[in-house]
N, CA, C and O atoms as a CHARMM CRD file, in Angstrom:
* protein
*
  360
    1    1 UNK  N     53.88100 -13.53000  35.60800 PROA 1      0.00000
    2    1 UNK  CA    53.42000 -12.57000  36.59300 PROA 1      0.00000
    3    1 UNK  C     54.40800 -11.41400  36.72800 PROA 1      0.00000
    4    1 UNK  O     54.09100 -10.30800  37.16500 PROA 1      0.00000
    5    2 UNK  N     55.60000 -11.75000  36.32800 PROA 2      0.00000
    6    2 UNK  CA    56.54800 -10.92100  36.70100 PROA 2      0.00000
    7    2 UNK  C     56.67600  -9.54500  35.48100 PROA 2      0.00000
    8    2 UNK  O     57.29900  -8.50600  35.70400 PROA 2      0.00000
    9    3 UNK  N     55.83600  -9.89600  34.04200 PROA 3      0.00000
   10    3 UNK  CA    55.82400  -8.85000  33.16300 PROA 3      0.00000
   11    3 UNK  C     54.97000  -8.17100  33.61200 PROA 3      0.00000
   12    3 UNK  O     54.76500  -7.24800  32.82400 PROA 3      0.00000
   13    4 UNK  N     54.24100  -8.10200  34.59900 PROA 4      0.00000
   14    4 UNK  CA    52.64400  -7.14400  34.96000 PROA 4      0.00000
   15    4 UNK  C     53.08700  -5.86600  36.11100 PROA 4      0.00000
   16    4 UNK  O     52.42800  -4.99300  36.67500 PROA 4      0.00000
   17    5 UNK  N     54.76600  -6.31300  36.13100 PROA 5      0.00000
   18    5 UNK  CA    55.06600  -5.32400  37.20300 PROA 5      0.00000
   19    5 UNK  C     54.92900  -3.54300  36.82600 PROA 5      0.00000
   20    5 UNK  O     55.44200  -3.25400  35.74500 PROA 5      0.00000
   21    6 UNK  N     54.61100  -2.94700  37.21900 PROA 6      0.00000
   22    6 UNK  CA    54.71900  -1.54100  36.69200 PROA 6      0.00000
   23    6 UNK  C     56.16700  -0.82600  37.05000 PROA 6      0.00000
   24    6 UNK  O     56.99100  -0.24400  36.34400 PROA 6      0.00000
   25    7 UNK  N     56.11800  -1.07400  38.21000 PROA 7      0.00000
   26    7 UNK  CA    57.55500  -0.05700  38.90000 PROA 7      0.00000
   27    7 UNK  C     58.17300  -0.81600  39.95800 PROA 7      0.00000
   28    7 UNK  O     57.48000  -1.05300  40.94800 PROA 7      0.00000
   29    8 UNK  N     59.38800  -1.24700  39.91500 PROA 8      0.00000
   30    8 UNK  CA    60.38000  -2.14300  41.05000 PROA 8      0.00000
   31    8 UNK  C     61.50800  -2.00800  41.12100 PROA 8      0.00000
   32    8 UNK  O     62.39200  -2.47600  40.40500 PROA 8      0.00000
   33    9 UNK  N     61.58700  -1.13900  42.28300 PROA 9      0.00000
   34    9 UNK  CA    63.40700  -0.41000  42.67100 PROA 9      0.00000
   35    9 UNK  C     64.19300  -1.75200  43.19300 PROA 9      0.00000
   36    9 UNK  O     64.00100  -2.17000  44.33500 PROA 9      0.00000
   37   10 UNK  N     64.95300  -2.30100  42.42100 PROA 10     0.00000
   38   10 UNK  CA    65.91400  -2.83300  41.91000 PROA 10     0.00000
   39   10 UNK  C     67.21200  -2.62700  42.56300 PROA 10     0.00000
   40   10 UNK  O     67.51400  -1.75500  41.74800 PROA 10     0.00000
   41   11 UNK  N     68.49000  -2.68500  43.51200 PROA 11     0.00000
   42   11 UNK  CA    69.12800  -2.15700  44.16100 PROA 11     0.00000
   43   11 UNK  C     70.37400  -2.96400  44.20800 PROA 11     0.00000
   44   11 UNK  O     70.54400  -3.22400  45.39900 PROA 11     0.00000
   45   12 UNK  N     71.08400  -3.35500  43.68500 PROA 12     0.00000
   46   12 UNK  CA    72.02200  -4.36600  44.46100 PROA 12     0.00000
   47   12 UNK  C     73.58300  -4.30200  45.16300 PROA 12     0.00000
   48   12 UNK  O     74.50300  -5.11000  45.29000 PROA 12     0.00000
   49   13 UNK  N     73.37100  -3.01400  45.50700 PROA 13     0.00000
   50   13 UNK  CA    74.21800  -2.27200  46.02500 PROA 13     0.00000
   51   13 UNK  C     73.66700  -1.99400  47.08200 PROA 13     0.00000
   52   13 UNK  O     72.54000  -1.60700  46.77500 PROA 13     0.00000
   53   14 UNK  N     73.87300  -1.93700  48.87500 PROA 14     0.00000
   54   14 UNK  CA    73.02300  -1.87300  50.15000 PROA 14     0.00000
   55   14 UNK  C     73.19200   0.08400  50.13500 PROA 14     0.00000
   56   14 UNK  O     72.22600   0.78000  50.44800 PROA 14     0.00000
   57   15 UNK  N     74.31100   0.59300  49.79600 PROA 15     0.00000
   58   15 UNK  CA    74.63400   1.46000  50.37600 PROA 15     0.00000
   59   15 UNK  C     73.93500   2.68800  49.30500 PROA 15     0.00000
   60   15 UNK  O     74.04900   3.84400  49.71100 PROA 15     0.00000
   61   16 UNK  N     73.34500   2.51300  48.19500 PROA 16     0.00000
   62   16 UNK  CA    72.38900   3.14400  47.40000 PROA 16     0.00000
   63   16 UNK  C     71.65800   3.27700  47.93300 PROA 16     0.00000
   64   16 UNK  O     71.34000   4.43000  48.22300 PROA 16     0.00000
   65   17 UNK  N     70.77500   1.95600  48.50200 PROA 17     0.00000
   66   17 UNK  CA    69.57100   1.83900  49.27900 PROA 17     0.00000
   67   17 UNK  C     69.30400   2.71900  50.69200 PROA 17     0.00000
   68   17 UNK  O     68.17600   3.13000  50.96700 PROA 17     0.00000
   69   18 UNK  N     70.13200   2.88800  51.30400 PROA 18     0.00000
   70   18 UNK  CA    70.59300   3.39100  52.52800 PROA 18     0.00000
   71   18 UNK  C     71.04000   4.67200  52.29800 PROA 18     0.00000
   72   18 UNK  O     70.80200   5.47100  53.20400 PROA 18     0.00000
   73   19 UNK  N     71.74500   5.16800  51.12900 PROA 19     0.00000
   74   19 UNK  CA    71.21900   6.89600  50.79400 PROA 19     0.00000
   75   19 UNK  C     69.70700   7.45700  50.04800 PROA 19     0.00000
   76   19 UNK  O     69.10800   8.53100  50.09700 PROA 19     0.00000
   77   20 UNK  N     69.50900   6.46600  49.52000 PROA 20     0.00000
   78   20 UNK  CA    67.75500   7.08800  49.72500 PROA 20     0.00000
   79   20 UNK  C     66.92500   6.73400  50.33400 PROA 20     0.00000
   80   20 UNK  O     65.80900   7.18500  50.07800 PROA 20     0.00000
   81   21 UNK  N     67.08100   5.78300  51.39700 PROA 21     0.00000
   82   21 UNK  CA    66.12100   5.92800  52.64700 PROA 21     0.00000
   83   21 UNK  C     66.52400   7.53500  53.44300 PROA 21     0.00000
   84   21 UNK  O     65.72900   8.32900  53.94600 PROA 21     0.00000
   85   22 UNK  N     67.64300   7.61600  53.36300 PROA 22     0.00000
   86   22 UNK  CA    68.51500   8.44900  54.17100 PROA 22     0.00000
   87   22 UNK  C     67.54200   9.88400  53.64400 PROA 22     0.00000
   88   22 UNK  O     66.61900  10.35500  54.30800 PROA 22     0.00000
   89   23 UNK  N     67.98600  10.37400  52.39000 PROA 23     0.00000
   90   23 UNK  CA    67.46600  11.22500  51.95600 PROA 23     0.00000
   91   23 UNK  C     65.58100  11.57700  51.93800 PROA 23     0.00000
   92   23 UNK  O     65.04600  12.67700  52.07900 PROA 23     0.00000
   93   24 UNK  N     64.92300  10.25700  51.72300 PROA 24     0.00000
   94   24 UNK  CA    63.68300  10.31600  52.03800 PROA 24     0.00000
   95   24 UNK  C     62.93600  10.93200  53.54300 PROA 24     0.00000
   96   24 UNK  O     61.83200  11.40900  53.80600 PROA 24     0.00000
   97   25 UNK  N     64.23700  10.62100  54.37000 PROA 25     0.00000
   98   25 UNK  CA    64.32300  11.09100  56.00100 PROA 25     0.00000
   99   25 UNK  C     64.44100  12.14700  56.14100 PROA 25     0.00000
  100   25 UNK  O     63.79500  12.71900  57.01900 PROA 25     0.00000
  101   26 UNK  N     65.27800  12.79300  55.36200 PROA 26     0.00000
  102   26 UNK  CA    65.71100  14.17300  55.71200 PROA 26     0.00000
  103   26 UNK  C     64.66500  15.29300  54.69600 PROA 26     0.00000
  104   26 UNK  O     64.31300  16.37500  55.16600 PROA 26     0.00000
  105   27 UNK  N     64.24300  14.84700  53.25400 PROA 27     0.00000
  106   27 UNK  CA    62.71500  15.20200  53.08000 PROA 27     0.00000
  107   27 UNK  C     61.81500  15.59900  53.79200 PROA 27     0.00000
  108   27 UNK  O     61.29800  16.64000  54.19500 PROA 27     0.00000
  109   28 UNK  N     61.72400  14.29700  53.87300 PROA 28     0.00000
  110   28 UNK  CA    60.49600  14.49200  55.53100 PROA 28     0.00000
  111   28 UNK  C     60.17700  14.90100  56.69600 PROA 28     0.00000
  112   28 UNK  O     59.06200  15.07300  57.18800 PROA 28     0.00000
  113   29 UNK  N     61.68300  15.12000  57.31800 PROA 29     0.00000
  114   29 UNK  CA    61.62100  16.06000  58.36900 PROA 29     0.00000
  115   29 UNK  C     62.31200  17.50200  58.02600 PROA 29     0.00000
  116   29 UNK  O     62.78700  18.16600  58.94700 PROA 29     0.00000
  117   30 UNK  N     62.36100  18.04100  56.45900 PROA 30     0.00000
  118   30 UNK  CA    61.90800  19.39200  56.72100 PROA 30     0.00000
  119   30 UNK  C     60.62700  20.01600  56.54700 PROA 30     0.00000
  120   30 UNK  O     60.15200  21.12000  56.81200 PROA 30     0.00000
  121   31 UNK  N     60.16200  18.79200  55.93500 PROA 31     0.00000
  122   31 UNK  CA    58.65300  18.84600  55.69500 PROA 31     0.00000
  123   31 UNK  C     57.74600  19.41100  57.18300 PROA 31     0.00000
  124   31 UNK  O     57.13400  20.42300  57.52400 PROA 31     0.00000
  125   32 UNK  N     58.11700  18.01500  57.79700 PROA 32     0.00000
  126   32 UNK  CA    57.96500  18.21000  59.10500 PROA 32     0.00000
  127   32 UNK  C     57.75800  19.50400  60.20900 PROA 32     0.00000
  128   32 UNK  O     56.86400  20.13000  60.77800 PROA 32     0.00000
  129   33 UNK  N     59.05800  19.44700  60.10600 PROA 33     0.00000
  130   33 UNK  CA    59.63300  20.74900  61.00600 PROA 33     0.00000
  131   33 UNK  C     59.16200  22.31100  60.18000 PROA 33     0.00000
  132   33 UNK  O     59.37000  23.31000  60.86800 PROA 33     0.00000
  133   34 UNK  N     58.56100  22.55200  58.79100 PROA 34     0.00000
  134   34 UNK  CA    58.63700  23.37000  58.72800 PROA 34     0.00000
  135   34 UNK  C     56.72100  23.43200  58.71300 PROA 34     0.00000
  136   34 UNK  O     56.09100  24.48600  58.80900 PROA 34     0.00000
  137   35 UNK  N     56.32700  22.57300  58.62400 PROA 35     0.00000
  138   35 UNK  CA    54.71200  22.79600  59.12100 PROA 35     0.00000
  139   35 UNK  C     54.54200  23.02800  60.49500 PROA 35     0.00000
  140   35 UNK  O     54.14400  24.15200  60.80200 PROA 35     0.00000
  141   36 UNK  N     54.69100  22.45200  61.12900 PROA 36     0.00000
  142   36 UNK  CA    55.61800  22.29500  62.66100 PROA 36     0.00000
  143   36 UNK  C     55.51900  23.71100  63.23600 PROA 36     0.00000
  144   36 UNK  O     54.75000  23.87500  64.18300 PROA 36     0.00000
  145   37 UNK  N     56.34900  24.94600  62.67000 PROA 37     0.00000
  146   37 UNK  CA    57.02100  25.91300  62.62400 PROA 37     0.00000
  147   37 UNK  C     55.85900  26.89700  62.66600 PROA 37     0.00000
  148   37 UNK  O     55.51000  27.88800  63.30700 PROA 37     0.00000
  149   38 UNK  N     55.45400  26.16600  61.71300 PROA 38     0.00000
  150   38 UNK  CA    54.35200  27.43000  61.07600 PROA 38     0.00000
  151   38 UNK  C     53.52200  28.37900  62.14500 PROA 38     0.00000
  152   38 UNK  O     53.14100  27.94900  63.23400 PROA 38     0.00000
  153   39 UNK  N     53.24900  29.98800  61.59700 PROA 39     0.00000
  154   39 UNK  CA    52.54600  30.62400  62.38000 PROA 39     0.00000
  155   39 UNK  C     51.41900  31.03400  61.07400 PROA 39     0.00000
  156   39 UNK  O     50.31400  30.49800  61.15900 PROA 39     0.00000
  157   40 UNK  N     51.61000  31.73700  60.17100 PROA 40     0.00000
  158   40 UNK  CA    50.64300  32.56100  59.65700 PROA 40     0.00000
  159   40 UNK  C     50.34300  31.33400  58.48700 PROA 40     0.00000
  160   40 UNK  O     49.25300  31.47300  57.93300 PROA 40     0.00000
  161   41 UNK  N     51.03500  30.33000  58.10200 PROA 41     0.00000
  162   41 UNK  CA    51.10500  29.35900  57.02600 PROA 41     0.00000
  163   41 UNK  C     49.79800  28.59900  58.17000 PROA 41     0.00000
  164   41 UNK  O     48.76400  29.00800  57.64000 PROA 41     0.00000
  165   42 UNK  N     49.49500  28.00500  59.02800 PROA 42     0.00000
  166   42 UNK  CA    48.52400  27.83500  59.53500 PROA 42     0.00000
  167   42 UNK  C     47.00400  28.32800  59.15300 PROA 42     0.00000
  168   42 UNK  O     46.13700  27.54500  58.76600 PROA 42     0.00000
  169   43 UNK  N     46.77000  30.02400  59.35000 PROA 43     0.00000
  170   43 UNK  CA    45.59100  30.35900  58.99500 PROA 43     0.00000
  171   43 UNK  C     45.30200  30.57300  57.49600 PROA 43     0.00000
  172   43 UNK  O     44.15700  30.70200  57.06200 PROA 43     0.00000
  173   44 UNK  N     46.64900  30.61100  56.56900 PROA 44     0.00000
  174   44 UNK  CA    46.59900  30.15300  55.32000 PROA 44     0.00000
  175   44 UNK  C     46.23300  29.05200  54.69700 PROA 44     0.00000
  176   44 UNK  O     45.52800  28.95800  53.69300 PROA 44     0.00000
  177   45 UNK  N     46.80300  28.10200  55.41100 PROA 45     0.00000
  178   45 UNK  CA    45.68000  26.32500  55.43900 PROA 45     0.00000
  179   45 UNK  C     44.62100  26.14700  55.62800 PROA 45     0.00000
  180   45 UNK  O     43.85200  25.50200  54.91500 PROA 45     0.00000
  181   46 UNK  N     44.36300  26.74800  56.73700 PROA 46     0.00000
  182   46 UNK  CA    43.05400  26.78700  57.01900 PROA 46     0.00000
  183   46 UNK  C     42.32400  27.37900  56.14500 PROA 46     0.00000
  184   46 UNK  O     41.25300  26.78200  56.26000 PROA 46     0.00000
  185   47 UNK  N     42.15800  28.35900  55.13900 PROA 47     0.00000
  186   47 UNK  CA    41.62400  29.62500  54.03100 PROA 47     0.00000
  187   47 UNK  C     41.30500  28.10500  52.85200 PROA 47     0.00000
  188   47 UNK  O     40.12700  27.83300  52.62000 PROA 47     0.00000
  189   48 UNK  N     42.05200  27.52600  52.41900 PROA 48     0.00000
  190   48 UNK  CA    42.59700  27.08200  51.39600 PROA 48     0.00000
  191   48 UNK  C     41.72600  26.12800  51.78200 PROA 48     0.00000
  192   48 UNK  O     40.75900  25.94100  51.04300 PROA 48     0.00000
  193   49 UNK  N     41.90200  25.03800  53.42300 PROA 49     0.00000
  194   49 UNK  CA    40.56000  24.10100  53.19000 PROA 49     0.00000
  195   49 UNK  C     39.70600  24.64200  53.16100 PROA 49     0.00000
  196   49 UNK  O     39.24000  24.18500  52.11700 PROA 49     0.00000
  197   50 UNK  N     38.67300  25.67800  53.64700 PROA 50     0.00000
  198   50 UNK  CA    37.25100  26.14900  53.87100 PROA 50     0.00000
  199   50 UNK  C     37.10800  26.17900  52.21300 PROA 50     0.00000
  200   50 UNK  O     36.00500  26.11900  51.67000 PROA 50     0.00000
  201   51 UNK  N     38.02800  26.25400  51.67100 PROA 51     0.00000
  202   51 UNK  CA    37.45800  26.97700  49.93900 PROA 51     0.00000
  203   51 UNK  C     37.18000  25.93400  49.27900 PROA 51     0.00000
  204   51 UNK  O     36.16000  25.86700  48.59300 PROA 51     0.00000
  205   52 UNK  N     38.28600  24.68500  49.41400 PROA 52     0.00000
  206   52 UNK  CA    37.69100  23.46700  48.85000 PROA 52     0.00000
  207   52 UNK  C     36.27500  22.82700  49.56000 PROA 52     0.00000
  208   52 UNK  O     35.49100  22.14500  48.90100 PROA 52     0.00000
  209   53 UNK  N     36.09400  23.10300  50.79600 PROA 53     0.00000
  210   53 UNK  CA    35.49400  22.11100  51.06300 PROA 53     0.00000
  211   53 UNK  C     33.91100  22.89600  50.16800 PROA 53     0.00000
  212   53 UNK  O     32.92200  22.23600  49.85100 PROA 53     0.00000
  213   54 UNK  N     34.06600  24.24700  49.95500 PROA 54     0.00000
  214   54 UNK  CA    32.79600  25.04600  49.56100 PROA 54     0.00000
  215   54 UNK  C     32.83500  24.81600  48.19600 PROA 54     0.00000
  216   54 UNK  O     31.70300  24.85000  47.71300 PROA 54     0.00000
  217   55 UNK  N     34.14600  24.48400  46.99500 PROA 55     0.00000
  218   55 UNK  CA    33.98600  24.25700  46.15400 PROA 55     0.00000
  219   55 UNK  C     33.28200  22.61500  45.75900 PROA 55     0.00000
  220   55 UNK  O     32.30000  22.42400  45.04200 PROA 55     0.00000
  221   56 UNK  N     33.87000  21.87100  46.25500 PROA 56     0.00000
  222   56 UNK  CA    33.69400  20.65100  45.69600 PROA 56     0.00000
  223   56 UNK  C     32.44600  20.49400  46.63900 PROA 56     0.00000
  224   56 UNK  O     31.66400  19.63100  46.24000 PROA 56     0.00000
  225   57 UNK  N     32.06100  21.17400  47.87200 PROA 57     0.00000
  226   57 UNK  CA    30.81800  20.41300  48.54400 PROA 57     0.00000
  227   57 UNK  C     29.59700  20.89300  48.15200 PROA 57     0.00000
  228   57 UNK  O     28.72200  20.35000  47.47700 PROA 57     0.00000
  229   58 UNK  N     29.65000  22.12700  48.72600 PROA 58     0.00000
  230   58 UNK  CA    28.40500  22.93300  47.98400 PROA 58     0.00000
  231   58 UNK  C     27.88200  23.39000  46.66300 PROA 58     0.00000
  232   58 UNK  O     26.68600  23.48900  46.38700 PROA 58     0.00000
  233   59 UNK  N     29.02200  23.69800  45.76000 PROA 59     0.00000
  234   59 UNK  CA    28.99900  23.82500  44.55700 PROA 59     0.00000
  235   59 UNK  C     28.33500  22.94400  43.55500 PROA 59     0.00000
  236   59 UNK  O     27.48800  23.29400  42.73300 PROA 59     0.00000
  237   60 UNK  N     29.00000  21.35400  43.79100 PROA 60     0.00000
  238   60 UNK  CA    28.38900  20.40200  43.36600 PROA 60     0.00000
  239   60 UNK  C     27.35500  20.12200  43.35600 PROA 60     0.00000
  240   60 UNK  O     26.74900  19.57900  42.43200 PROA 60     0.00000
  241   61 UNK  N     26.79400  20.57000  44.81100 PROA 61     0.00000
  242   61 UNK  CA    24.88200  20.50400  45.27100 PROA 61     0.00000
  243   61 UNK  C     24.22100  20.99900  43.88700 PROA 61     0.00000
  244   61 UNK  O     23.42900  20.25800  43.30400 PROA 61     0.00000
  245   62 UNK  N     24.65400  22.61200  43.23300 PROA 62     0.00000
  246   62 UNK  CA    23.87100  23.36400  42.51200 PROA 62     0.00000
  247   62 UNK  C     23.99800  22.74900  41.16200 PROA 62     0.00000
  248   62 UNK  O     23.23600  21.89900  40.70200 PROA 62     0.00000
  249   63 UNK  N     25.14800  23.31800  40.51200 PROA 63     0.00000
  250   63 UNK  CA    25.85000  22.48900  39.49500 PROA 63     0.00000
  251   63 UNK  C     25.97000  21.38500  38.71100 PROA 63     0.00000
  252   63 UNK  O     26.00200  21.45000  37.48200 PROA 63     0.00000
  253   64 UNK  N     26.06800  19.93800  39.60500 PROA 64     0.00000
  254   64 UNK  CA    26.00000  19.13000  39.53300 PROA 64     0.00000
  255   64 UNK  C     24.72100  17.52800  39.65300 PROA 64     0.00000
  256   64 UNK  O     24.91900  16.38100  40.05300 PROA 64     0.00000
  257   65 UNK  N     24.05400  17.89500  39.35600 PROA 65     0.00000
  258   65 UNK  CA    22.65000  17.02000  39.41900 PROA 65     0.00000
  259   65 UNK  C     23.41000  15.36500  39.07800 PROA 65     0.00000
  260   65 UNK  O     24.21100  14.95600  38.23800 PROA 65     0.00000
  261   66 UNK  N     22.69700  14.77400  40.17000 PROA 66     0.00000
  262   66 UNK  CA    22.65400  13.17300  39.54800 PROA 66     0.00000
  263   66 UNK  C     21.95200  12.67000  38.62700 PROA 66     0.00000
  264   66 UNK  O     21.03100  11.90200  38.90700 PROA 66     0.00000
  265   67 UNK  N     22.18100  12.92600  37.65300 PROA 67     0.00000
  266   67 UNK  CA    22.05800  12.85600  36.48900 PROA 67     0.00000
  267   67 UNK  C     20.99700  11.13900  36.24300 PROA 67     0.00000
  268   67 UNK  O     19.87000  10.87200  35.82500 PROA 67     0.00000
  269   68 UNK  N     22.14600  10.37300  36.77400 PROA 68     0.00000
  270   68 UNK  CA    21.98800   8.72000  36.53500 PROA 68     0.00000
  271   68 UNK  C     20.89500   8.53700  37.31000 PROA 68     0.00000
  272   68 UNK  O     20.09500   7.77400  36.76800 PROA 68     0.00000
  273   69 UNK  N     20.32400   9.19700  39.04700 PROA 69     0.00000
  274   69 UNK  CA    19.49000   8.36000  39.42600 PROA 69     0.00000
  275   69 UNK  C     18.52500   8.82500  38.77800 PROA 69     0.00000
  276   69 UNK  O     17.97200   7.90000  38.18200 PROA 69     0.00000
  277   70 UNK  N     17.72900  10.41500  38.47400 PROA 70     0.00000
  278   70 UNK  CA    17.02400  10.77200  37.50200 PROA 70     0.00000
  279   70 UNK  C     16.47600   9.98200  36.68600 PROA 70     0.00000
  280   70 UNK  O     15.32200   9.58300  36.84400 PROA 70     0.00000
  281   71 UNK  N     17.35600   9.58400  35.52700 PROA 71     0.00000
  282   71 UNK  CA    16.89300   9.05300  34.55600 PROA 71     0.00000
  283   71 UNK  C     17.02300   7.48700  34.51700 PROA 71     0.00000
  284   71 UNK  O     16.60100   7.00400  33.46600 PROA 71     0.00000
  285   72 UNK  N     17.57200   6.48000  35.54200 PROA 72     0.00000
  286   72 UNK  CA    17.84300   5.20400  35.23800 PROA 72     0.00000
  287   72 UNK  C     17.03800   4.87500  36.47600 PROA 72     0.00000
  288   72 UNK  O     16.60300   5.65700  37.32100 PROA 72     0.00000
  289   73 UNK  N     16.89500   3.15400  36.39100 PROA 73     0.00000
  290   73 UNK  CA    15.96600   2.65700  37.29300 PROA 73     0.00000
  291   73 UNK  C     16.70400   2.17400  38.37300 PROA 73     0.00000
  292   73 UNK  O     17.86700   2.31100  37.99400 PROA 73     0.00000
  293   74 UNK  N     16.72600   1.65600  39.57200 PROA 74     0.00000
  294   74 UNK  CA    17.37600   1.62700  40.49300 PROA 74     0.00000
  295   74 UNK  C     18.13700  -0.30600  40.01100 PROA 74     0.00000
  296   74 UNK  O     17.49500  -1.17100  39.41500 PROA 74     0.00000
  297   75 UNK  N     19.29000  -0.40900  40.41500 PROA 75     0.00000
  298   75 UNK  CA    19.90000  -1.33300  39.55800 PROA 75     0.00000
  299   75 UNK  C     20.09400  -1.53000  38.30900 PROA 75     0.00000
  300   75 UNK  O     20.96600  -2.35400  38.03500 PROA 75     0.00000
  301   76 UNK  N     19.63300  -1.10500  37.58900 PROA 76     0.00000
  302   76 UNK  CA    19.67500  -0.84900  35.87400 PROA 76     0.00000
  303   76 UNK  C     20.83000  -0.03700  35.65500 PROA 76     0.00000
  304   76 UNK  O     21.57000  -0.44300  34.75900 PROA 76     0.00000
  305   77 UNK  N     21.11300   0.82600  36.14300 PROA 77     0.00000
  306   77 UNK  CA    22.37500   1.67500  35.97300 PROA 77     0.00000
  307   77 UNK  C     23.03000   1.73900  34.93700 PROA 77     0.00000
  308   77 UNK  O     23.23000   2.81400  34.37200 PROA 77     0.00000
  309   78 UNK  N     23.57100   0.38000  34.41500 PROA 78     0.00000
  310   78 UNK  CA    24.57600   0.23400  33.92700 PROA 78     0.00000
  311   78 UNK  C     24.25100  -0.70100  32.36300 PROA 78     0.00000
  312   78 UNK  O     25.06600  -1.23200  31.60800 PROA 78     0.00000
  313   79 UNK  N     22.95300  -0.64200  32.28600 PROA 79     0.00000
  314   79 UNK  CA    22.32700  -0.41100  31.03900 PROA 79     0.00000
  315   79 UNK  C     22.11700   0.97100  30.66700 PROA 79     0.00000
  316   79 UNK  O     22.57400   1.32400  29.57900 PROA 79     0.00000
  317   80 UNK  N     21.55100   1.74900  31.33000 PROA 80     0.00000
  318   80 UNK  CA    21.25900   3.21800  30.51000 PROA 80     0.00000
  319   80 UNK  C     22.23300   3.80900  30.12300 PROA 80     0.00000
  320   80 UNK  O     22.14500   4.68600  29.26300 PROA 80     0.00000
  321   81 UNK  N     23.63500   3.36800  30.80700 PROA 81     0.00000
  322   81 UNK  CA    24.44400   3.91400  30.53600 PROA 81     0.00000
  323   81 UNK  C     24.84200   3.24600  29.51000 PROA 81     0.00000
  324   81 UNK  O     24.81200   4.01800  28.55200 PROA 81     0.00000
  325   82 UNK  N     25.07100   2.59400  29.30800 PROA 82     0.00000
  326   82 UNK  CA    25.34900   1.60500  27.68900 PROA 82     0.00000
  327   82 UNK  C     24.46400   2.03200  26.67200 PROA 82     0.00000
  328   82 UNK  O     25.08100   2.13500  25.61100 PROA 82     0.00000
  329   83 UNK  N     23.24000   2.33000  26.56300 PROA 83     0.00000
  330   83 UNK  CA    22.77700   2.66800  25.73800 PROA 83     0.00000
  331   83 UNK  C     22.92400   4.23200  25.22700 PROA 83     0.00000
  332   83 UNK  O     23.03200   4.68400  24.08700 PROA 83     0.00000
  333   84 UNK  N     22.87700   5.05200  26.85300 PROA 84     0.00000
  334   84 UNK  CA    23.84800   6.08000  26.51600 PROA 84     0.00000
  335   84 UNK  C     24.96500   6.43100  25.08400 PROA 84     0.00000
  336   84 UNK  O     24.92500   7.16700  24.09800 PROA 84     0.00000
  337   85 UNK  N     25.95300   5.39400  25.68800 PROA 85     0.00000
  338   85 UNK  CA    27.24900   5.41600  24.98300 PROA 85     0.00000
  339   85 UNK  C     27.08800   5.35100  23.61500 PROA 85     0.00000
  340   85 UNK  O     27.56900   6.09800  22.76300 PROA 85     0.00000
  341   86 UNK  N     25.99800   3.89500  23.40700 PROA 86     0.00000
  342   86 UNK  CA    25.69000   3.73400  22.11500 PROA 86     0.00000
  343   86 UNK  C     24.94900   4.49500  21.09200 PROA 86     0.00000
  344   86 UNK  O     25.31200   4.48000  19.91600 PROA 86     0.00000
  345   87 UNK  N     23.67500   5.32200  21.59500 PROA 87     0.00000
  346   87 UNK  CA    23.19600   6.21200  21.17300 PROA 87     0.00000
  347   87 UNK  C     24.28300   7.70100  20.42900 PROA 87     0.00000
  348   87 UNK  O     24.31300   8.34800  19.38200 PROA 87     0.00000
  349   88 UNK  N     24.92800   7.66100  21.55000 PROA 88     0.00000
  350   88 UNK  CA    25.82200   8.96000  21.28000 PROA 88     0.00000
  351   88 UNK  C     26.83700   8.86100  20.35400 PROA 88     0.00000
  352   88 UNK  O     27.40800   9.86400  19.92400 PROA 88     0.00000
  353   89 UNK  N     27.20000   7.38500  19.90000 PROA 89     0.00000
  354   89 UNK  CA    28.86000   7.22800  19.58000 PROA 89     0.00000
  355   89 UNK  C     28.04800   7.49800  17.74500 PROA 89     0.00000
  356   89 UNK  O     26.97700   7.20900  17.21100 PROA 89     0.00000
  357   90 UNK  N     29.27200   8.17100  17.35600 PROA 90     0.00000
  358   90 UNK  CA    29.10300   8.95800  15.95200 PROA 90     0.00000
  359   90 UNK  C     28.83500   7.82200  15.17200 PROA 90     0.00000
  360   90 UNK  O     28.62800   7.93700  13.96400 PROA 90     0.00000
């Protein structure tokens, strides 16, 4: 079980551990403090969500057709799509 690990910070030194908690802290609260802060970075956020939410919401409406319920039967799904694959593969 123990080869399936992907990523494990390893430490055996306390005082390593305790400068990057440390540092993760102080990250975070300029993070913090400087959203915090914000005056015009505010209505700039705000710009930036309205655009995604028009890209990925509405856009998709036109653009993007469901393709799968169209053409597959309701639970079948995942046959048409297999045959899909198979049809297509060179």
């Amino acid at each position: 079980m123990k080869d399936f690990v992907i990523f494990r910070f390893k430490s055996k030194n306390r005082k390593t551990m305790g400068k990057v908690n440390a540092m993760l802290r102080r990250v975070y609260h300029l993070y913090a403090d400087g959203f915090r802060q914000m005056t015009l970075g505010r209505v700039l956020w705000s710009v930036i969500i309205v655009k995604l939410i028009i890209i990925f919401g509405v856009l998709k409406l036109f653009f993007f057709p469901d393709f799968l319920s169209q053409h597959a039967e309701k639970g079948q799904e995942h046959e048409f799509v297999g045959q899909e694959l198979i049809q297509r593969a060179p």
